[in-house]
Every structure is written in structure tokens, then in C-alpha cells.
C-alpha distance (Angstrom), angle and dihedral (degrees) to the residues before:
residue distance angle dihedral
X1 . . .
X2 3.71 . .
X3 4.14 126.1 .
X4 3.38 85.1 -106.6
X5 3.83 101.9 45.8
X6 4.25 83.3 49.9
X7 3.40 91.9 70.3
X8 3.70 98.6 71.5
X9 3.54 101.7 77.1
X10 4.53 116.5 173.6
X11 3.45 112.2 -77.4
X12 4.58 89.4 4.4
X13 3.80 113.6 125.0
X14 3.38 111.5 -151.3
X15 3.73 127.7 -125.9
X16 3.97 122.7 -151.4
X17 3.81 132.4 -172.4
X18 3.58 125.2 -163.6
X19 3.39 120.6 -158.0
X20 3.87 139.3 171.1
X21 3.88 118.7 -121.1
X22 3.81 109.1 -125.4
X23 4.01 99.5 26.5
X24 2.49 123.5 155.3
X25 3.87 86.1 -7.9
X26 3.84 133.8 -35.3
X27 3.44 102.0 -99.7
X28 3.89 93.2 54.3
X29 3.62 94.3 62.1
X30 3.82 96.8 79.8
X31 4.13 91.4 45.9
X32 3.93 86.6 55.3
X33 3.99 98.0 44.3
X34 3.69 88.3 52.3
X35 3.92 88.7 43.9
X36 4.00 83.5 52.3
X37 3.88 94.1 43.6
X38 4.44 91.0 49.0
X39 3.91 90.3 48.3
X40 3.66 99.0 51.7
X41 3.68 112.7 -78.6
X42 3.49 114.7 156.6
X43 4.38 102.1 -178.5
X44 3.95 119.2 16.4
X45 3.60 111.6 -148.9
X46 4.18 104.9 -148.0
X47 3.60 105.2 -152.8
X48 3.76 112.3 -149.2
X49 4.22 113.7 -145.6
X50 3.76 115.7 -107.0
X51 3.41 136.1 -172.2
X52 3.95 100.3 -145.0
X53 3.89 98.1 38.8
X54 4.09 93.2 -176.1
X55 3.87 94.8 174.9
X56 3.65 107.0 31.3
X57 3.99 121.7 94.6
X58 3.97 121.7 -138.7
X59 3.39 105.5 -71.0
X60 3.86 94.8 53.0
X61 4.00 88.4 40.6
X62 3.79 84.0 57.6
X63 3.39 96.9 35.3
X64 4.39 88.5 64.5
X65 3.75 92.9 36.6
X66 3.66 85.0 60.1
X67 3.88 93.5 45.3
X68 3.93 92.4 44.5
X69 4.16 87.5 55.5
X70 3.53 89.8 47.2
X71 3.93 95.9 55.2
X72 3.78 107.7 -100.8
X73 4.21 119.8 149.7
X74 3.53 124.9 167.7
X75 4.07 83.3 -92.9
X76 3.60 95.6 65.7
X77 4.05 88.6 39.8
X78 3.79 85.7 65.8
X79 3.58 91.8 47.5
X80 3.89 94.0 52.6
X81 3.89 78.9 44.9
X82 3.42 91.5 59.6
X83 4.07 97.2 42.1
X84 3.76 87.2 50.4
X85 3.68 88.9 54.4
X86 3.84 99.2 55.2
X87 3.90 83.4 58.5
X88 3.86 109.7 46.0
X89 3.98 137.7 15.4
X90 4.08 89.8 -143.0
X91 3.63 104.3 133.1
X92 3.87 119.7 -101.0
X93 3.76 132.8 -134.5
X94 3.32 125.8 -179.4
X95 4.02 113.7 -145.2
X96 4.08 113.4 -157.6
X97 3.27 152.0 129.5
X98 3.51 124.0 -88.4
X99 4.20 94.9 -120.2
X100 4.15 93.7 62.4
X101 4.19 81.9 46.2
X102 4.20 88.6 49.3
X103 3.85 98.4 40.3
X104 3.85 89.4 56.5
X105 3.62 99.6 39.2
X106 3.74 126.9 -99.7
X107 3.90 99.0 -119.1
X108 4.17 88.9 42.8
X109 3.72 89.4 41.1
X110 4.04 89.3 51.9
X111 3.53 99.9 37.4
X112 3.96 87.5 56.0
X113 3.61 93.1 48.2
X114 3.97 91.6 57.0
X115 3.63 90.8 39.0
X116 4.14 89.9 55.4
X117 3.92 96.3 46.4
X118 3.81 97.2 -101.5
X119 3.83 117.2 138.0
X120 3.62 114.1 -173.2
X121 3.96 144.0 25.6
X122 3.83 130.3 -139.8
X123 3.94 111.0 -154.7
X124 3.83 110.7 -169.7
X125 3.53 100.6 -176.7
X126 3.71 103.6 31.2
X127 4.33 110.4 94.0
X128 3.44 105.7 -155.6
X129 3.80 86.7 -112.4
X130 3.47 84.1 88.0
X131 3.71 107.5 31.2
X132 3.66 99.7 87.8
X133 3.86 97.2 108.1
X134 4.48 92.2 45.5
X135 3.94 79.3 44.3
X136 3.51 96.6 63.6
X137 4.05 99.9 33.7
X138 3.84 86.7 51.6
X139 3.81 91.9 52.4
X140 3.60 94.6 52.2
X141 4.22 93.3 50.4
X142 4.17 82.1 40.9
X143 3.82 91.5 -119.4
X144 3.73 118.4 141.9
X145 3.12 130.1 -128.1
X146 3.66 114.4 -136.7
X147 4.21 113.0 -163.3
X148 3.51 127.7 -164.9
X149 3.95 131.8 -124.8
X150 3.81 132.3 -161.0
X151 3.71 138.9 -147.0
X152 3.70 86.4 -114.5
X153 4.07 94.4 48.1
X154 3.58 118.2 134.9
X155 3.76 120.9 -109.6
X156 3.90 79.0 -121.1
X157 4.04 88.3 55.1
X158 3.54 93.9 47.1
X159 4.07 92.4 51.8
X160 3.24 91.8 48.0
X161 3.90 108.2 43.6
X162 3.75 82.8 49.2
X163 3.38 90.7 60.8
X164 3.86 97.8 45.6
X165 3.94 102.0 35.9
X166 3.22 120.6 111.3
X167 4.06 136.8 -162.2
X168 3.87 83.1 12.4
X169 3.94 130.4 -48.0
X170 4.02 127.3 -95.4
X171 3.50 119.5 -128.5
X172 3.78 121.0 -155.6
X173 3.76 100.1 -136.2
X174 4.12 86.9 -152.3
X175 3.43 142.1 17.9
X176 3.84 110.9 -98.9
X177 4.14 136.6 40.1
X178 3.59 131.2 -35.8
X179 3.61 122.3 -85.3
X180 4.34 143.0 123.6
X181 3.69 107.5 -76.9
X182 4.03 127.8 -173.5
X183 3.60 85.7 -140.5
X184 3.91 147.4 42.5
X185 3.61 120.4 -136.6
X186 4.31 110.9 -97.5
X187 4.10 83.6 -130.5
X188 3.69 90.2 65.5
X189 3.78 99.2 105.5
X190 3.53 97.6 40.8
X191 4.01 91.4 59.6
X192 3.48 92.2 42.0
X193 4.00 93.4 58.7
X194 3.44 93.4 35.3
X195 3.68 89.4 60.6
X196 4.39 92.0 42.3
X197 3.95 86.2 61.9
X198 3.54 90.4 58.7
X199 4.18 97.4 51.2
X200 3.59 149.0 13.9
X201 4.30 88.2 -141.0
X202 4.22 125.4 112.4
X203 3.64 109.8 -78.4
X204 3.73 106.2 -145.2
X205 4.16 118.6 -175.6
X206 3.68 121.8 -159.1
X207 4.10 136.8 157.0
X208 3.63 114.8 82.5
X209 4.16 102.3 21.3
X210 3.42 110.2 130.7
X211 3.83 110.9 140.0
X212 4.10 136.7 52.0
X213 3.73 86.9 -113.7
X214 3.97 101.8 52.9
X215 4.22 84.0 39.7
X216 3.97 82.0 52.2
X217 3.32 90.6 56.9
X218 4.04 97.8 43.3
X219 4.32 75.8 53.4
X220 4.04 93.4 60.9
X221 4.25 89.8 55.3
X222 4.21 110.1 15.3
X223 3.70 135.4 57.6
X224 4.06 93.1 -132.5
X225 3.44 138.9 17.2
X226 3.69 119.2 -142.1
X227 3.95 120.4 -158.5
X228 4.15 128.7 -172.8
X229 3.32 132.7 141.2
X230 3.90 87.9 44.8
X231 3.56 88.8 60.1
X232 4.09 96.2 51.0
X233 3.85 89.0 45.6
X234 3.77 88.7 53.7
X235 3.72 90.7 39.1
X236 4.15 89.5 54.0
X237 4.37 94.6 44.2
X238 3.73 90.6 55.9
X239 4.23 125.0 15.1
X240 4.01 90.5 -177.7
X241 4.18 79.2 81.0
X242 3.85 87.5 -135.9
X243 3.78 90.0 125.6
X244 4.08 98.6 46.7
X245 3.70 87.7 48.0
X246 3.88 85.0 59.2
X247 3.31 98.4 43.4
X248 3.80 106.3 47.6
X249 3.92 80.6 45.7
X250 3.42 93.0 56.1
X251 4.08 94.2 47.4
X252 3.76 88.8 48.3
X253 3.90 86.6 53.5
X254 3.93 85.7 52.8
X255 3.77 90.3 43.6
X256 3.94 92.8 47.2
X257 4.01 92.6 40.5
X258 3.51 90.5 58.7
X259 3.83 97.2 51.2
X260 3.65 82.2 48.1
X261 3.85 96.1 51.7
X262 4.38 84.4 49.1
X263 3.76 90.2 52.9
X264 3.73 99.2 53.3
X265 3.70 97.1 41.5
């Protein structure tokens, strides 16, 4: 069993930050892991900056701008890795896209992860159609590979990202970029258990969570709940961290109410 995979303990709904390397400046990303870590977090998703963010909303898109002006490369992403790592054991993911990965080498790239603590990636834009080669370096530095599915995926897609995924497998709750959202798409449900026939693996739902009572509601159908752009707005209203303490307090409360609620009934 991976780190990763050890988080998803019977009747434990799993809560997952995202947040982007370099924002609001490299030195604050270690204060706001361990904020995440202290308040309930149970993976930390380490966003690396990208030029060409295809599936990421505004506030992520501004979120790596920001971290690209102030410096950050996939180098010093391992390096924060690696700082973050001498402070908490919370499981590590890095989320990128698959052209920082290439231009650095996929063997270097993995060996670096394992050697800075960090035990997963998250490929956006890389189908699993073409993840063969990442497939096989990631098995060798036992990383997982985490893939993503879509309410429009194929039967074909789903089959076959179940059989692939590692760690667990992110669903897109809705078709389109991240982002906070008042509401979750009415279809939710439906893709989630369409995707639970296919495997036996975590089902972890991001894009579009950004309050205790939509990540209740991930709770009632998924195995994690996975929150971002939420977190960077947060982040960006108040840099004392006052407020993300708060909040990822109050969506572990939502998590943990809900696994209360199962046990009694």
C-alpha cells in the first residue's frame, strides 16, 4: 500500500488541498502546508507554475502567473517539497503538466520527487493513452500516478483509468476548468456511481468545492474531497493565514460530521 493509498482508512473521508508553489511567494508555501497539515489535511496537492494552465480557472491561472514572476521552476518546487517534508508526514502530490515533467526528464524528474518526500503526481493533460512511459518511471520511484476522469469520459476511459490510477483517481465534478462555484452540478451522483461500478479504488472529487456544505455533500458519495481555488482566494484576502486555518477547519468538521452521521445510523 502506498502513503497515499494509507490515507483512506473505512468509513475516513479524505481531505485534499491544492496549492500553488510560489504564491503568494516561495517562502510562504511551507507556513501554509503546515497550516493545511494542523487543520486537518490529510494529502497536499503542490501545484507546480505553468505557463499554459489548460484546466485551471482564474484564480489558479493567477495564482502561477504570480509564482512564475516571483521566480519559481519545477527546481525550486522540489526544494519547497523537500522543506515541507522536514516539517510534516502529510502525503505529497505534485499537480503539473506533463511539459515541466518532459523538459526535466521523467526518470530525473521522478527520482527527485522520491528523493524530496513527495509521493504522487497529478497530470491534467496527459490521457492515459499516452502515459505509458510516466507509468513505468513512477512505478519504479513508487510514486503514483493519480489520472483524472470527466463527466463526459468514455466508458472506455473510465475502464481504463481505473485500471491505471494510482493512489486513488480524481474526478472532475463538471465539465470545464477549475474554479469556486456556489453550486455543484445535479449530475454529480450519477458520475460518481457510474465510475464505483467500474473499480474498487478511492474516488476523490475536486473542481468547484469551496464550502463545508458542498464538501459534505462530496462526503455522502466519494472517498475524498479535494478543494483549490477556494484555498488561493482565501490565501490572497488575508496572508496572516487566519482565514485558511478556519476554513480547512471548518471542511474537516463537515468531513468528520459526516463520518459521524454514517456511524450512528
Amino acid at each position: 500500500m502506498s502513503r497515499i493509498q494509507s490515507v483512506f482508512k473505512p468509513g475516513h473521508k479524505a481531505l485534499i488541498a491544492y496549492i500553488t508553489v510560489g504564491y503568494p511567494d516561495i517562502e510562504s508555501t511551507a507556513e501554509i502546508a503546515v497550516a493545511l497539515a494542523e487543520n486537518g489535511c490529510d494529502i497536499i496537492e503542490l501545484g507546480i507554475p505553468f505557463s499554459d494552465p489548460l484546466a485551471d480557472g482564474a484564480t489558479i491561472q493567477k495564482s502561477s502567473y504570480q509564482a512564475l514572476l516571483n521566480g519559481t521552476t519545477p527546481q525550486s518546487c522540489l526544494e519547497a517539497a523537500a522543506e515541507i517534508r522536514k516539517r510534516i508526514d502529510t502525503p505529497l502530490a505534485f499537480m503539473t503538466y506533463y511539459n515541466p515533467v518532459l523538459n526535466y526528464g521523467l526518470e530525473a524528474f521522478c527520482q527527485s520527487c522520491t528523493e524530496a518526500g513527495v509521493h504522487g503526481l497529478i497530470v491534467p493533460d496527459l490521457p492515459p493513452e499516452e502515459g505509458g512511459e510516466l507509468e513505468e518511471t513512477t512505478r519504479k520511484h513508487d510514486l503514483d500516478l493519480i489520472y483524472l476522469l470527466a463527466p463526459t469520459s468514455t466508458e472506455d476511459r473510465v475502464e481504463a483509468v481505473a485500471e491505471r490510477s494510482r493512489g486513488f483517481i480524481y474526478l472532475v465534478s463538471l465539465t470545464g476548468i477549475t474554479g469556486a462555484r456556489d453550486t455543484l452540478s445535479p449530475e454529480l451522483e450519477g458520475f460518481v456511481k457510474r465510475v464505483r461500478h467500474k473499480t474498487e479504488q478511492p474516488l476523490c472529487v475536486g473542481f468547484g468545492i469551496s464550502t463545508p456544505e458542498q464538501a459534505g455533500r462530496v462526503a455522502s458519495i466519494a472517498d475524498g474531497v479535494i478543494v483549490g481555488s477556494r484555498l488561493i482566494q482565501v490565501i490572497e484576502e488575508d496572508n496572516t493565514l487566519a482565514s485558511l486555518n478556519t476554513l480547512v477547519s471548518s471542511l474537516r468538521k463537515a468531513l468528520d460530521s459526516f463520518e459521524i452521521l454514517k456511524e450512528v445510523s
